[in-house]
C-alpha positions in Angstrom: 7.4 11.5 -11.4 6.6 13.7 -8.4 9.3 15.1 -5.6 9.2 12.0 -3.6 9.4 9.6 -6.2 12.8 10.4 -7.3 14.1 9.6 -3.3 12.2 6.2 -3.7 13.9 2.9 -2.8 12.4 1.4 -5.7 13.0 3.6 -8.0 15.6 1.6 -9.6 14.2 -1.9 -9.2 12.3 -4.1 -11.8 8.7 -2.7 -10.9 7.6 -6.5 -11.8 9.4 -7.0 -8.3 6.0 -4.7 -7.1 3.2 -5.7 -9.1 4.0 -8.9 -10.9 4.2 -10.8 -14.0 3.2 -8.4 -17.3 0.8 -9.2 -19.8 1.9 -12.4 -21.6 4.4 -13.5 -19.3 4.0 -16.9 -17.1 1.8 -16.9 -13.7 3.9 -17.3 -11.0 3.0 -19.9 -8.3 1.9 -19.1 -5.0 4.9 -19.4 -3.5 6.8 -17.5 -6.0 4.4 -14.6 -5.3 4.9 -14.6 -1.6 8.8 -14.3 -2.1 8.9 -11.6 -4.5 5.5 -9.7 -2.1 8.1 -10.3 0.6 11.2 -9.1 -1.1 9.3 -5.5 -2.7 7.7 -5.3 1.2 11.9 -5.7 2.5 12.6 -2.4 0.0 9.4 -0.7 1.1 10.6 -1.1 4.4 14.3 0.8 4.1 12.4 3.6 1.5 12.8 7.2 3.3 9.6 8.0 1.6 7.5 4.9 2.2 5.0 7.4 4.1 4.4 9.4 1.0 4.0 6.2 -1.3 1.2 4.9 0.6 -0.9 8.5 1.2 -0.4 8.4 -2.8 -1.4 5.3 -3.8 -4.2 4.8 -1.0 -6.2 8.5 -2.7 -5.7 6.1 -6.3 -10.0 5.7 -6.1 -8.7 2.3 -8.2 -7.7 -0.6 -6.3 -4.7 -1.1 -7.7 -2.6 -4.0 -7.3 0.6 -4.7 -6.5 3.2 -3.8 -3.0 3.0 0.2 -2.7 4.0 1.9 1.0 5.0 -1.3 2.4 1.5 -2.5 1.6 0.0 -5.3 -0.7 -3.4 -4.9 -2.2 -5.5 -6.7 0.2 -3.9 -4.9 2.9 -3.7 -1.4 1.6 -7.6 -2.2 0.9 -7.6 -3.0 4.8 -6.0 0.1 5.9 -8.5 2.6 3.7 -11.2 0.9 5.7 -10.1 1.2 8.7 -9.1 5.2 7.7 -12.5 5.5 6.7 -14.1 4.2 9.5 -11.9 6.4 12.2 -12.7 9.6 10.2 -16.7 8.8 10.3 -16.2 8.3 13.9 -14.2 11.5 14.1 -17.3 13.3 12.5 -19.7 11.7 14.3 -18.8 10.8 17.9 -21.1 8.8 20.3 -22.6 10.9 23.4 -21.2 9.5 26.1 -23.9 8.7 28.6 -22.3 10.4 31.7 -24.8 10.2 34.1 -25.3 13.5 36.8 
């Protein structure tokens, strides 16, 4: 475990709460995954280092599934998009055509 993972929220918790049903054990229905996405998303919310969580998971080069920093797969995959996308722009700015 690394420094901030010891201040986690979650660190206590059932870390199927975060990523789901294990191997072998039944699917859970839509619904069910919305309330327990919902419910590890609450946690993520109160965690004092919710920041670090999601700059750790997000360099992961895997997707990885699962609520980390607040986020849920799809939406952590949304985020390192966007990131990526601001930090080409950073590198490569359009001229602005500023006429004399």
């Amino acid at each position: 475990m690394t420094r901030w993972q010891h201040r986690a929220a979650c660190k206590d918790e059932d870390q199927a709460l975060f990523y789901g049903p294990g191997e072998g054990e039944p699917r859970e229905t839509p619904q069910e995954k919305e309330r327990r996405v919902n419910k590890a998303k609450a946690i993520c919310r109160g965690c004092p280092v919710q920041t670090e969580c999601l700059e750790f998971h997000l360099r992961i080069s895997a997707p990885q599934h699962g609520v980390a920093g607040g986020l849920d797969e799809d939406e952590r995959t949304t985020y390192r998009r966007r990131q990526q996308r601001k930090a080409a722009r950073e590198r490569h700015p359009r001229s602005l055509n500023v006429k004399p």
